[in-house]
Structures are given as C-alpha cells and as structure tokens.
N, CA, C and O of each residue as an XYZ file, in Angstrom:
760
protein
N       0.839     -1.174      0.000
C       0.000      0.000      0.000
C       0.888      1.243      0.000
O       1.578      1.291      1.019
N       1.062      2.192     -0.784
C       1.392      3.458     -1.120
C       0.600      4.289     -0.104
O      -0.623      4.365      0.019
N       1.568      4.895      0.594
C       1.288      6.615      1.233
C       2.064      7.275      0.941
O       3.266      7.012      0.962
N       1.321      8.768      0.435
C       1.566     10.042      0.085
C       1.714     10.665      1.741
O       0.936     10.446      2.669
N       3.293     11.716      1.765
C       3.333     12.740      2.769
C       3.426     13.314      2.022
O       4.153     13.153      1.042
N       2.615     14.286      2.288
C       2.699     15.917      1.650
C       3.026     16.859      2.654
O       3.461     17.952      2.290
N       2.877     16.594      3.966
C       2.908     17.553      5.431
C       3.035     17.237      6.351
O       2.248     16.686      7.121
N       4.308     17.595      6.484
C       5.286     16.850      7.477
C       5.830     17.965      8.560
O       6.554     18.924      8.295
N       5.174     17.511     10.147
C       5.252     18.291     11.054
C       5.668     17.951     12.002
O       5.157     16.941     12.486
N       7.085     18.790     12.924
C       7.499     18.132     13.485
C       7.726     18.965     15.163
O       7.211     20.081     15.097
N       8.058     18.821     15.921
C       7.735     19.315     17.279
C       9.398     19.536     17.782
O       9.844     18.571     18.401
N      10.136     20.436     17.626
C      11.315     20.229     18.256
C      12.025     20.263     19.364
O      12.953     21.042     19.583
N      11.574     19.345     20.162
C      11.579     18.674     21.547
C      12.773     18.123     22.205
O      13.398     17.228     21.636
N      13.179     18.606     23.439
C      13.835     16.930     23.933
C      15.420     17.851     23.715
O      16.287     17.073     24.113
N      16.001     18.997     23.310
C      17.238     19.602     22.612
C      18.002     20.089     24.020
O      19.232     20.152     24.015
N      17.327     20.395     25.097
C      17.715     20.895     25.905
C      17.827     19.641     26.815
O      18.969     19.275     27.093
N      16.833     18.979     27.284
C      17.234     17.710     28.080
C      18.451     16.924     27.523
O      19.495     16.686     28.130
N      18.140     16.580     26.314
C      19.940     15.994     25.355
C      20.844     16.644     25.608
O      21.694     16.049     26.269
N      21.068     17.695     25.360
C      23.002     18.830     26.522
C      22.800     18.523     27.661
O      23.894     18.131     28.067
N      21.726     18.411     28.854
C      22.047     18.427     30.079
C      22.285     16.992     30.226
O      22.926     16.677     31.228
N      21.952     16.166     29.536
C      21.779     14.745     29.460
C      23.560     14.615     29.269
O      24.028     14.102     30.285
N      24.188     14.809     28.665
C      25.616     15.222     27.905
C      26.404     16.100     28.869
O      27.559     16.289     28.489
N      26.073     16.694     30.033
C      26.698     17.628     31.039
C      27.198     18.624     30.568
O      28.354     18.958     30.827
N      25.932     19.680     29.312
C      26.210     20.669     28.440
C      25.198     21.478     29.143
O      24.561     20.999     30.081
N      25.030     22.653     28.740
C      24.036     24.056     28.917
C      22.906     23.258     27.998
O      22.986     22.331     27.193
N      21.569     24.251     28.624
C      20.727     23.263     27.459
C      20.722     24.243     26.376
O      19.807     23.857     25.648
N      21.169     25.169     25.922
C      21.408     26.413     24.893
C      21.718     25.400     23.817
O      21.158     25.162     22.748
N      23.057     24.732     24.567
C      24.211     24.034     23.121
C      22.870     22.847     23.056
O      23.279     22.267     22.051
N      21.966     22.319     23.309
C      20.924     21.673     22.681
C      20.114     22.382     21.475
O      19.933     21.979     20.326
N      19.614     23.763     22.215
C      18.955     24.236     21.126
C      19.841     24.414     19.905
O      19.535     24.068     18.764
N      21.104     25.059     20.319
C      22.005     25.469     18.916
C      22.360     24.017     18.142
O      22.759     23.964     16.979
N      22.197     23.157     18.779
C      22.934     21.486     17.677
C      21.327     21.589     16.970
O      21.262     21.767     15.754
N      20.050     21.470     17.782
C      18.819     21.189     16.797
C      18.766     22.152     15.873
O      18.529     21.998     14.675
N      19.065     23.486     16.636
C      18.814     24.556     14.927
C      19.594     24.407     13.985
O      19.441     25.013     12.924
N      20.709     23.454     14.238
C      21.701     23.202     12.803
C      21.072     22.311     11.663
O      21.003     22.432     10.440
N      20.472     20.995     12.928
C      19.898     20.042     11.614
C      18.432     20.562     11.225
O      17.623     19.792     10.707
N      18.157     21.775     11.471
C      16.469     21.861     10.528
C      16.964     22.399      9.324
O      16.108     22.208      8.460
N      17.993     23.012      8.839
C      18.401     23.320      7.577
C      18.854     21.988      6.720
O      18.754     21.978      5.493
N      19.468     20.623      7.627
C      18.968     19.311      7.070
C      17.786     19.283      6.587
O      17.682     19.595      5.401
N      16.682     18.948      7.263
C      15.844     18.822      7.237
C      14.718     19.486      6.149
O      13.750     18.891      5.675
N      15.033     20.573      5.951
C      14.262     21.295      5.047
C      15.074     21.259      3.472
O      14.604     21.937      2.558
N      16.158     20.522      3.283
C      16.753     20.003      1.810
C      16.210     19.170      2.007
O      15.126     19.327      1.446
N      16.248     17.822      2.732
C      15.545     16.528      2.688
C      14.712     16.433      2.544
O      14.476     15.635      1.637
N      13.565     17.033      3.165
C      12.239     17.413      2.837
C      11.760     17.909      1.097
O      11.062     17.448      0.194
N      12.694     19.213      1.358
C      12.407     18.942     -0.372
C      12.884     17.899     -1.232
O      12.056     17.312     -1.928
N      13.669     17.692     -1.270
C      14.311     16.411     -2.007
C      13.329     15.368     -2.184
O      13.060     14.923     -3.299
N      12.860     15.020     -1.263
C      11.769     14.423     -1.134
C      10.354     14.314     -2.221
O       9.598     13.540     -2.807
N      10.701     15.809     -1.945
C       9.097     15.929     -2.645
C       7.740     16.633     -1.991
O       6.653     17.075     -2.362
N       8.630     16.421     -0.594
C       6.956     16.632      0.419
C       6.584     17.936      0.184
O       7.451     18.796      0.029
N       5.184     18.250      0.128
C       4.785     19.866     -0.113
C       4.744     20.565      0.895
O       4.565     21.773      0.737
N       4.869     20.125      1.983
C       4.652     21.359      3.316
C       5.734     20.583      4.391
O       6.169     19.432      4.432
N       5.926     21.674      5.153
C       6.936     20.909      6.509
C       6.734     22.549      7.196
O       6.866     23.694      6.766
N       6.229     21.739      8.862
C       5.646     22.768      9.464
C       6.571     22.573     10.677
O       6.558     21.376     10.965
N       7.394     23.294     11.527
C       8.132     23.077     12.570
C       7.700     23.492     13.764
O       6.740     24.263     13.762
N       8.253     23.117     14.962
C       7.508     24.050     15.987
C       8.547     24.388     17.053
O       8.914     23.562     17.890
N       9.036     25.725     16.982
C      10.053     26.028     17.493
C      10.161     26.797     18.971
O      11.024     26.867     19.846
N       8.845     27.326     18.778
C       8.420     28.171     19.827
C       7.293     27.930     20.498
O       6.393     28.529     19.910
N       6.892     27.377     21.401
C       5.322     27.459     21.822
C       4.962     28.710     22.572
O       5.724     29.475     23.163
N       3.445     28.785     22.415
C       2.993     29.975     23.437
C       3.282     29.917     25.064
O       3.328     30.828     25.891
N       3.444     28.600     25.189
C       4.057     28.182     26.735
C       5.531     28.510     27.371
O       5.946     28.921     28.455
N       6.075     28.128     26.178
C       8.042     28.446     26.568
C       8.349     30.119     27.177
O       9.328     30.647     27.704
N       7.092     30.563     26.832
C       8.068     32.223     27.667
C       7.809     32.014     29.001
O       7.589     33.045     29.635
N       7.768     30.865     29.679
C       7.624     30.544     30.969
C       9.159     29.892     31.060
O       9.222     29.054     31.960
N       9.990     30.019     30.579
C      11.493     29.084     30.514
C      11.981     30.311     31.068
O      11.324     31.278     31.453
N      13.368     30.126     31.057
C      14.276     30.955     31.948
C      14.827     32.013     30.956
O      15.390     31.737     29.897
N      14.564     33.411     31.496
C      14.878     34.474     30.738
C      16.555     34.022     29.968
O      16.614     34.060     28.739
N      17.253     33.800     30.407
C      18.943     33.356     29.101
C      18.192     32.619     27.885
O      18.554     32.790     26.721
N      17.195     31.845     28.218
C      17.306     30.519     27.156
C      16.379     30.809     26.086
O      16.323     30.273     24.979
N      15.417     32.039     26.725
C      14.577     32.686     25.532
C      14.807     33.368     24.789
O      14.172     33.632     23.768
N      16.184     33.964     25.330
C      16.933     34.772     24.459
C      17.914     34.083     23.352
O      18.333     34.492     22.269
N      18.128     32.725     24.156
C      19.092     32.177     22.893
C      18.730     31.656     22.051
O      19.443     31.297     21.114
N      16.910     31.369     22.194
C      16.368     30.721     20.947
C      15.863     31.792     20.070
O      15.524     31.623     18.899
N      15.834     32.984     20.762
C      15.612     34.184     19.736
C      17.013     34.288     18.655
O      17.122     34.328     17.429
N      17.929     34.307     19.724
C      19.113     34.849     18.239
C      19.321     33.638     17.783
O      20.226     33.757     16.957
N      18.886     32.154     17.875
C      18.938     31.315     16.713
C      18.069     31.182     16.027
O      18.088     30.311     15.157
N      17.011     32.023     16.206
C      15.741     32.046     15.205
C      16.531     33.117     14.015
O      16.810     32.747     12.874
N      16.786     34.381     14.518
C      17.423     35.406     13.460
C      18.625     35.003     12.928
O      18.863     35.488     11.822
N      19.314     34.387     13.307
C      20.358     33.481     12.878
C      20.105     32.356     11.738
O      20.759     31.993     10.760
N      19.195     32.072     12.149
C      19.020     30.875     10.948
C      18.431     31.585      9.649
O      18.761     31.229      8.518
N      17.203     32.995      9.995
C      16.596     33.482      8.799
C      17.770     34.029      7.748
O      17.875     33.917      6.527
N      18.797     34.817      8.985
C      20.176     35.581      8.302
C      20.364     33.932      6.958
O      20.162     34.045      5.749
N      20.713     32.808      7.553
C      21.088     31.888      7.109
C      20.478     30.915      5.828
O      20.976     30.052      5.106
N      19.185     31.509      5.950
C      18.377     30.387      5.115
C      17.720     31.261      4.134
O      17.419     30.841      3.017
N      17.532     32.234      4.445
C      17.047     33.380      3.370
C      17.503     33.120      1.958
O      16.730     33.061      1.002
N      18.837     32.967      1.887
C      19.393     32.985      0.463
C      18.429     31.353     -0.239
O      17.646     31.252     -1.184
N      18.916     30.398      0.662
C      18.583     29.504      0.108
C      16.785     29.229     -0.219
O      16.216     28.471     -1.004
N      16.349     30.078      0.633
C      14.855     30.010      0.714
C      14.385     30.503     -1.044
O      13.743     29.812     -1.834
N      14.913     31.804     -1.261
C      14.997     32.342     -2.936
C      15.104     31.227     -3.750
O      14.338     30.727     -4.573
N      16.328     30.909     -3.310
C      16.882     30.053     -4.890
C      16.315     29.071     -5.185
O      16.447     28.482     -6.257
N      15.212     28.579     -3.779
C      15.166     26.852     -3.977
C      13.449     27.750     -3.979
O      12.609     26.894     -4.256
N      12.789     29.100     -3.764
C      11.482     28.816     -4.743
C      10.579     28.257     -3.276
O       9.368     28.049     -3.349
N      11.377     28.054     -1.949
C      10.730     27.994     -0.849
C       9.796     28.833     -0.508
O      10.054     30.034     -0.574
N       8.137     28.270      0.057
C       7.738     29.867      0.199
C       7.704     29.856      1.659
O       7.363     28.716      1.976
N       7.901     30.603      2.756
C       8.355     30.558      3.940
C       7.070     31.722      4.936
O       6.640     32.861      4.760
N       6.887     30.800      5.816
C       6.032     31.018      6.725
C       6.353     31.542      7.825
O       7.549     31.258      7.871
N       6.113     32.148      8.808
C       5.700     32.271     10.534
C       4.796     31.965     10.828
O       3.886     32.565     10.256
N       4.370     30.930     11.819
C       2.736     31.069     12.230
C       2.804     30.983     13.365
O       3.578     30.238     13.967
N       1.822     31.904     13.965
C       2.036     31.803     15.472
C       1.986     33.753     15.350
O       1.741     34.483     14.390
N       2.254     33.990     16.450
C       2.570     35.269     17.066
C       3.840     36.166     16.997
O       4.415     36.163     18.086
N       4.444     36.916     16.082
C       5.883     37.614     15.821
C       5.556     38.926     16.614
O       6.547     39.647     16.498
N       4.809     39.413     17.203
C       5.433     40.526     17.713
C       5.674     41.027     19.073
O       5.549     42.168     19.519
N       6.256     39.316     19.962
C       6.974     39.502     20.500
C       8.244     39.392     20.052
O       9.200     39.162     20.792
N       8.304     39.531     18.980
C      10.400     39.218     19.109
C      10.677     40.784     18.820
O       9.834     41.678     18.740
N      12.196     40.890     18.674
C      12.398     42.157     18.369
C      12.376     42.713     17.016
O      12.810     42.008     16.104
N      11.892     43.980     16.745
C      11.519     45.032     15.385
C      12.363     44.348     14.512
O      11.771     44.339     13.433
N      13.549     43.705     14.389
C      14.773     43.806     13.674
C      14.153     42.284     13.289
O      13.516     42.183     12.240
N      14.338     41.143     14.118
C      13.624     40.072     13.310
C      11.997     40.168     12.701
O      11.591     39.623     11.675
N      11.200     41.032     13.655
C       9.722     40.918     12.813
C       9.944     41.577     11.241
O       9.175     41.225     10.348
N      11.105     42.606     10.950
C      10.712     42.803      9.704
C      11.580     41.839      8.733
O      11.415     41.941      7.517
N      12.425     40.982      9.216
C      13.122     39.937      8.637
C      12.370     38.789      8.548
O      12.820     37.879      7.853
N      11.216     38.632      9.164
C      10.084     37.658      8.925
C       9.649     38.235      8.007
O      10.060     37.642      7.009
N       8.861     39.314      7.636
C       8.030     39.663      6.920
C       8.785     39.786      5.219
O       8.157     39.390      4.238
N      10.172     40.381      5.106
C      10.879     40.661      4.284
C      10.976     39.215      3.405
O      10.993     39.338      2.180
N      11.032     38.045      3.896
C      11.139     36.428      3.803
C      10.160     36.054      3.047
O      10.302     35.571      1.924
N       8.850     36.301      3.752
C       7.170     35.911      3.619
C       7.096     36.788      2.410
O       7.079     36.265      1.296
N       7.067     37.611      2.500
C       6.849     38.705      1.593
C       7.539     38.127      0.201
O       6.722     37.665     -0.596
N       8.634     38.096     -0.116
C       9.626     37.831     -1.062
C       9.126     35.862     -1.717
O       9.193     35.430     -2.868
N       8.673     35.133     -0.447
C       8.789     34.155     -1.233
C       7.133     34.002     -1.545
O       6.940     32.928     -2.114
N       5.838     34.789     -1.333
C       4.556     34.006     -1.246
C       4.208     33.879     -2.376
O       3.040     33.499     -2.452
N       4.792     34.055     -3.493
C       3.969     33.284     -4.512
C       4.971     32.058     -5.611
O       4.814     31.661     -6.765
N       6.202     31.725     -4.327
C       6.644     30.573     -4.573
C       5.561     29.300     -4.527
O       4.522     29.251     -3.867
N       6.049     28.397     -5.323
C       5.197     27.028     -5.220
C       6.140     25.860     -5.187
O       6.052     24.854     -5.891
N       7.067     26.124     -4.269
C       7.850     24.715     -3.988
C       7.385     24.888     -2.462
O       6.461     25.554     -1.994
N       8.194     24.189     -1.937
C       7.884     23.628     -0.310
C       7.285     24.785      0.683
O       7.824     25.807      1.108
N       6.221     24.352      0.856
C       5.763     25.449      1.842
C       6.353     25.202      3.259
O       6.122     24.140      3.836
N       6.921     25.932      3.680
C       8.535     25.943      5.134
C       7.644     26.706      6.125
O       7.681     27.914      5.891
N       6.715     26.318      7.345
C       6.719     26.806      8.236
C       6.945     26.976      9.326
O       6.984     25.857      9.837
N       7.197     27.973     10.310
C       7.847     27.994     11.165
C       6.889     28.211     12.385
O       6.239     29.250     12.271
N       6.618     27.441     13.606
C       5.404     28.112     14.667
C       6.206     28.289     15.748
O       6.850     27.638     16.571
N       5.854     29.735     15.363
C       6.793     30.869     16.713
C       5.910     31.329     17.699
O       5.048     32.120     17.316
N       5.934     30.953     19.110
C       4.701     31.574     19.820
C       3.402     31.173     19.245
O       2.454     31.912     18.979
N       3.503     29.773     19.079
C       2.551     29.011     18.644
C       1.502     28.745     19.818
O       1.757     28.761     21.022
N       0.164     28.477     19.162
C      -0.865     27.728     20.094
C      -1.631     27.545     19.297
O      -2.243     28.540     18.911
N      -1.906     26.446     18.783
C      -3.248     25.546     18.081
C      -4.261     26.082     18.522
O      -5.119     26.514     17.754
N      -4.374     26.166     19.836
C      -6.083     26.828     20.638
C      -6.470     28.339     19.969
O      -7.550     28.873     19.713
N      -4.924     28.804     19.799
C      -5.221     30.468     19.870
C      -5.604     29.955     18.360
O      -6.726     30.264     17.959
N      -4.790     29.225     17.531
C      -4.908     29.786     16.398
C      -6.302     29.264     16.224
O      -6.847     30.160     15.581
N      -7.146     28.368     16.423
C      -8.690     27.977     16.034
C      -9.345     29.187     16.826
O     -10.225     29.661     16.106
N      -9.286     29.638     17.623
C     -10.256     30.545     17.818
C     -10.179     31.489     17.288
O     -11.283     32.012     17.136
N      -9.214     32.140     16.809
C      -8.468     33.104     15.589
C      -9.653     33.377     14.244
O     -10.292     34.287     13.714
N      -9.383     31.692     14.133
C     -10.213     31.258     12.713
C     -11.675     31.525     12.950
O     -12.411     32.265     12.298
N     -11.957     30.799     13.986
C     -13.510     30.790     14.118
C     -13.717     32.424     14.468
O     -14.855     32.820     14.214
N     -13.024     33.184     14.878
C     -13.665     34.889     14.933
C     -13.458     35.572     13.816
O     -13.818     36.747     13.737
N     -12.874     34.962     12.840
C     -12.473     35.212     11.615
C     -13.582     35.369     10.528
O     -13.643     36.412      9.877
N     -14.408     34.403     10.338
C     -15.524     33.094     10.124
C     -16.258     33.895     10.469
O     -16.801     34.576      9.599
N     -16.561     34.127     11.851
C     -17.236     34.431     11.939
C     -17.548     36.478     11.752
O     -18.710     36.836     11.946
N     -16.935     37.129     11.546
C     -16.546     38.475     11.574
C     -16.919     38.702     10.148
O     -17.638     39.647      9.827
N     -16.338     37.667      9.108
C     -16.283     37.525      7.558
C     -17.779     37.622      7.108
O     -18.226     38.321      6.199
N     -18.491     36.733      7.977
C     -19.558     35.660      7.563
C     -20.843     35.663      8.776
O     -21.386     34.676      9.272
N     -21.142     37.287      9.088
C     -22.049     37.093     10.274
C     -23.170     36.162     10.042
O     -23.495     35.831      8.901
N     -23.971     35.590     11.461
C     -24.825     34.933     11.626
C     -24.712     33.443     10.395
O     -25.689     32.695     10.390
N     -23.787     33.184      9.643
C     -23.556     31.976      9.026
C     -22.641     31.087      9.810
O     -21.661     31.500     10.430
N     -23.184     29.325      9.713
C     -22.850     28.169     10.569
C     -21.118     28.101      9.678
O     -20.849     28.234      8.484
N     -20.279     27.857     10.803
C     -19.550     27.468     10.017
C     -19.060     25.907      9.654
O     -19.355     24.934     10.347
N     -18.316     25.862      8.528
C     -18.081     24.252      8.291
C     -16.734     23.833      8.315
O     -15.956     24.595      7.741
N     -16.330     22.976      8.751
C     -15.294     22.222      8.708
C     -14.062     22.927      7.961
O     -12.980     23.285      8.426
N     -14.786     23.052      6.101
C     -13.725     23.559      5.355
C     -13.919     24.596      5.492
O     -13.191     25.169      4.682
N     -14.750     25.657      6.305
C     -14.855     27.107      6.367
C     -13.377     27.365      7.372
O     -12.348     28.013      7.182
N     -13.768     26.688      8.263
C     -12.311     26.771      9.265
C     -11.198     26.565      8.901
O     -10.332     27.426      9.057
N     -10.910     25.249      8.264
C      -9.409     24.983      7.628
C      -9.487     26.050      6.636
O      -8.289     26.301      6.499
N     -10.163     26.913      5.784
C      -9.592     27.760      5.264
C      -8.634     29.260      6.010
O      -7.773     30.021      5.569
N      -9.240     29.140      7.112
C      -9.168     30.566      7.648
C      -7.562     29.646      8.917
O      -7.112     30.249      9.892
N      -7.271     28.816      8.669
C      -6.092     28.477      9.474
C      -4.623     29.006      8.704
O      -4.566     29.270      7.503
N      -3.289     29.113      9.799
C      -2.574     29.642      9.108
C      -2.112     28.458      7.829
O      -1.837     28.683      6.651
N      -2.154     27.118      8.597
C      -1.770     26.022      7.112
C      -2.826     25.840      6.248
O      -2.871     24.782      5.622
N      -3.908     26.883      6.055
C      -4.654     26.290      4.599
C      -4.029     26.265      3.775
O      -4.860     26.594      2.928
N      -2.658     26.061      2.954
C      -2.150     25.885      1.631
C      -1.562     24.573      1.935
O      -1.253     23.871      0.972
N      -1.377     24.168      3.035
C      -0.759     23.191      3.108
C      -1.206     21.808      3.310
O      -0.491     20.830      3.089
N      -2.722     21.748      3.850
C      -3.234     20.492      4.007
C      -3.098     20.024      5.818
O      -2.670     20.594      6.821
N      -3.782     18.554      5.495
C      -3.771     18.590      6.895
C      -2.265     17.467      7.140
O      -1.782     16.858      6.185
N      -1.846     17.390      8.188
C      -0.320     17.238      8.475
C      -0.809     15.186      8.275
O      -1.774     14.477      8.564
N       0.457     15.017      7.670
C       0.440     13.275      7.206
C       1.791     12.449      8.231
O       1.630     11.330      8.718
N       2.621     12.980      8.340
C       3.535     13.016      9.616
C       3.708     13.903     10.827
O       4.310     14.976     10.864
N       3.071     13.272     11.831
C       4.096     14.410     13.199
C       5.018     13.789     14.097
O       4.713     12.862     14.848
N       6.230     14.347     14.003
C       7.274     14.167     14.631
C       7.659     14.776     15.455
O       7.992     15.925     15.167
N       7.841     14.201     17.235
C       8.460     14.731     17.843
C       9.645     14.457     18.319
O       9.717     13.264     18.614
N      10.937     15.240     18.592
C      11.866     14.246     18.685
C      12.537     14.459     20.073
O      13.761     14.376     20.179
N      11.969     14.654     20.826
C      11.927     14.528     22.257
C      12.050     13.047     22.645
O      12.958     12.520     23.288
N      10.700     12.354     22.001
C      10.569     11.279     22.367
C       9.236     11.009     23.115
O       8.759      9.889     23.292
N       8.690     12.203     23.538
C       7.216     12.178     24.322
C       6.527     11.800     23.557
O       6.824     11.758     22.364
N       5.333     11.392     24.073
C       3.680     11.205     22.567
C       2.819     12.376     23.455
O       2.021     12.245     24.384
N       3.123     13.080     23.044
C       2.030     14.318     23.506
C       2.048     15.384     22.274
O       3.151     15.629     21.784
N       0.995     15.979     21.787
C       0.678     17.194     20.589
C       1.304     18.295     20.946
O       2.070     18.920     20.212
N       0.811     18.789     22.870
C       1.484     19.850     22.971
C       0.551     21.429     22.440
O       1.028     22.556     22.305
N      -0.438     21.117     22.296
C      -1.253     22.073     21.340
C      -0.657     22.883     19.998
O      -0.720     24.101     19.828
N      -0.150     22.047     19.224
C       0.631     22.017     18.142
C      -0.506     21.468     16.747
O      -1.205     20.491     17.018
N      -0.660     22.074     15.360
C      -1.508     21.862     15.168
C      -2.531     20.703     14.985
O      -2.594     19.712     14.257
N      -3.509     21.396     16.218
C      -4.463     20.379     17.018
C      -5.645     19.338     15.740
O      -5.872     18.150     15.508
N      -6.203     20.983     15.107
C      -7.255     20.819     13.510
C      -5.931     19.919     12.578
O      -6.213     18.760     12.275
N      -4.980     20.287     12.284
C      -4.701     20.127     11.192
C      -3.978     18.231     11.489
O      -3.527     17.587     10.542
C-alpha cells in the first residue's frame, strides 16, 4: 500500500534535556537542533513533500528561563540571516505562524521581508510556529468566520480555510523528537 506525505510536522523537543543529558548548557541543545532543521528542510524537499511545518516556539516556553529565551531568539534570526538565500533560490515559500510581535523590530521585519519575497513561490511550503498555540490559532479562525460571515454556521472547510496552514493540508507526519507522545497544542485541527 502506497502513502503520500505531503505535510510533514514536526515538534522540536527533547534539545535541551539531550546537553544536560551530555553535562552541556541546554542552549548548546537548542544550537545542535537549529543546525539540523536546515537538514531537514533540503531533505524534505528532495523528497518531494509539499509542506513541513516546525515548531520552534510554543505559546508556553516564555515561561522558561529568561537566558534561554533569548538564545532561541538569536537562533531564530540566525538561521533566517542563514536560510534566506537559500529560501529564494530553492522557490521555498516561507512562513511564521504563530505570534511575531513579541520578538524584536529587527527580526519581525526579517520575517516579513522572507514571507513577503517568497509568497507566490510554489515549492515547499517551510513553516515555522513561533509563539505558537493551536487553541489560539482555532479561535483566531472561528472569529475570523465568523466576523467575515455574520450569523452563518460554520463548516469544517470554512475553518481549515481561515487556518494559518490552509495551503498546506492537513499534516500526514508528526514528529516529535523529544521522544514524548504528547501534541502539545501544536496543530491540534490540522
């Protein structure tokens, strides 16, 4: 039997327990995982798969320890500095989903400069969930829906349209590599 992934989502978990696990900072966890998602997103295309959705940030983590939120910030701007070029050439069209304006002015317009430049690429749709929450984002949709579309019921595909992955489908792999089986409120609909 043949299965198609088209949307492949993965939870990036477990980076900080692995350094302390190793008698490292859990920083040098996050910095080894942010190396291999630029793996990950050639392989992915290579592949073929049409979407790959990551989850780098949850709406929960600004409860972590003020150093470590900061170091996943400058490896977030670090990697865009980094992947930008390749994002162009390879026709990537590149996402944020989630919440950008907590980070600082200097990365929100380096998100947007990205998004902006690649959205009417049609190779791998690359997203990134920064200050993510599945909850926030369905209720998002449904006030959306509903704001769009007063006093009309909404449907199933009314909602997945108004989500940030409607181009992408609903997710055919989720990977976490922590090792937990928990979602995490990571996308919950999709």
């Amino acid at each position: 039997m043949a299965f198609d992934v088209n949307h492949v989502a993965i939870i990036m978990d477990g980076n900080g327990r692995w350094a302390t696990g190793r008698s490292h900072p859990r920083v040098w966890g996050h910095i080894r995982g942010a190396r291999k998602v630029s793996e990950i997103i050639t392989e992915t295309d290579k592949l073929g798969i049409k979407a790959l959705t990551i989850y780098a940030f949850s709406t929960e983590n600004w409860s972590r320890p003020t150093s470590e939120i900061k170091t996943l910030i400058k490896l977030l701007k670090k990697f865009l500095h980094l992947e930008r070029p390749r994002i162009i050439k390879n026709r990537i069209r590149f996402k944020v989903i989630g919440n950008i304006g907590h980070l600082p002015v200097e990365i929100q317009t380096l998100v947007r400069e990205i998004e902006e430049s690649s959205k009417d690429f049609e190779g791998l749709k690359f997203n990134i969930a920064f200050d993510y929450g599945s909850r926030d984002e369905i209720t998002k949709a449904v006030n959306r829906y509903i704001a769009q579309h007063p006093g009309k019921e909404i449907t199933s595909e009314a909602l997945g349209a108004n989500l940030h992955t409607q181009l992408c489908g609903d997710v055919d792999l989720l990977i976490r590599t922590g090792g937990d089986q928990r979602i995490s409120n990571f996308l919950l609909w999709q």
